[in-house]
C-alpha positions in Angstrom: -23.1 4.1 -13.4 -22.0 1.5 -10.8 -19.7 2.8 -7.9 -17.1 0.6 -5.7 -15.8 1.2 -2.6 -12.5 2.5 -3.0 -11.8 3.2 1.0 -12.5 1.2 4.0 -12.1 2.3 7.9 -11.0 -0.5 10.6 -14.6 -1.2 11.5 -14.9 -2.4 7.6 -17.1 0.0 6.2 -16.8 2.1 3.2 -15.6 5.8 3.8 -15.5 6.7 -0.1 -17.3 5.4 -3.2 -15.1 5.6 -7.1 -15.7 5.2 -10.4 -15.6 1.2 -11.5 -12.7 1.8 -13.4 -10.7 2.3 -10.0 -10.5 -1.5 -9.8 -7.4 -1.3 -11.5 -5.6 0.9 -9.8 -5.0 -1.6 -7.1 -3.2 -4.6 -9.5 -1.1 -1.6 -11.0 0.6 -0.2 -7.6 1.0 -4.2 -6.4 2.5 -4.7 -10.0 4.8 -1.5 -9.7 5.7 -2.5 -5.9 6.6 -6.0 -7.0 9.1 -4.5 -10.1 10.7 -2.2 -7.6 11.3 -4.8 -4.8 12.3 -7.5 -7.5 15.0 -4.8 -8.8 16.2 -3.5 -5.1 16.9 -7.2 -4.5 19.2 -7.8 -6.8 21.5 -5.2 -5.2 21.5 -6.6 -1.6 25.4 -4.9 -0.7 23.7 -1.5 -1.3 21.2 -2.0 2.0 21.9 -0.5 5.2 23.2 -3.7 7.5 23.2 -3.3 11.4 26.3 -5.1 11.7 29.4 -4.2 9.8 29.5 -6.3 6.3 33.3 -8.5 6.5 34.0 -11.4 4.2 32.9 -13.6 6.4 29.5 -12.8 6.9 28.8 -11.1 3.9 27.2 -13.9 2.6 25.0 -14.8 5.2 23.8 -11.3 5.7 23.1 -10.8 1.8 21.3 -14.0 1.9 19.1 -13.1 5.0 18.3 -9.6 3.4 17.6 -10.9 0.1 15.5 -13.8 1.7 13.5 -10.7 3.6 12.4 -8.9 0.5 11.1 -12.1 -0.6 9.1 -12.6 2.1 7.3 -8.8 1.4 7.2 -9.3 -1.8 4.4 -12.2 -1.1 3.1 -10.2 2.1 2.6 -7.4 -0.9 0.5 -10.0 -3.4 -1.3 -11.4 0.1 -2.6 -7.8 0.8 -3.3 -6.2 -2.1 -5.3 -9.6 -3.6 -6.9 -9.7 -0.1 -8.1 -5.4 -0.9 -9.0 -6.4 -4.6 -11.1 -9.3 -3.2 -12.8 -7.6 -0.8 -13.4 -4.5 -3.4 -14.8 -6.8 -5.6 -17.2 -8.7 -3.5 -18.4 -5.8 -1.6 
């Protein structure tokens, strides 16, 4: 039986060895967070706005906030491919 490293510390080494079935763990929580920011983001007059929401710049606020959770939403791919790479070829 084969074990990966399933934990790293910020030097880079592995704290913790898992089964190799583990490997898949990582794609399902990136999936799960990338279905759960895709949904909040259709629902952009819901978030929590530092400046009061009027008509007229209601649009421009939804737009940046929506355009936000975009942005995460390929930080969240960049990371977790970036751990699922570095679990693989460790």
């Amino acid at each position: 039986m084969q074990d990966i490293p399933v934990h790293f510390n910020f030097s880079g080494t592995t704290d913790s060895f898992g089964h190799r079935s583990d490997i898949y763990s990582l794609p399902m929580v990136a999936t799960a967070f990338y279905i759960l920011l895709t949904m909040v983001n259709n629902f952009p007059h819901y978030f929590n706005y530092l400046t009061p929401i009027t008509p007229e710049n209601a649009h421009r606020q939804y737009t940046l906030a929506t355009k936000l959770l975009r942005y995460l939403k390929v930080l969240v791919v960049v990371i977790f491919a970036t751990l699922i790479s570095i679990t693989i070829h460790y």
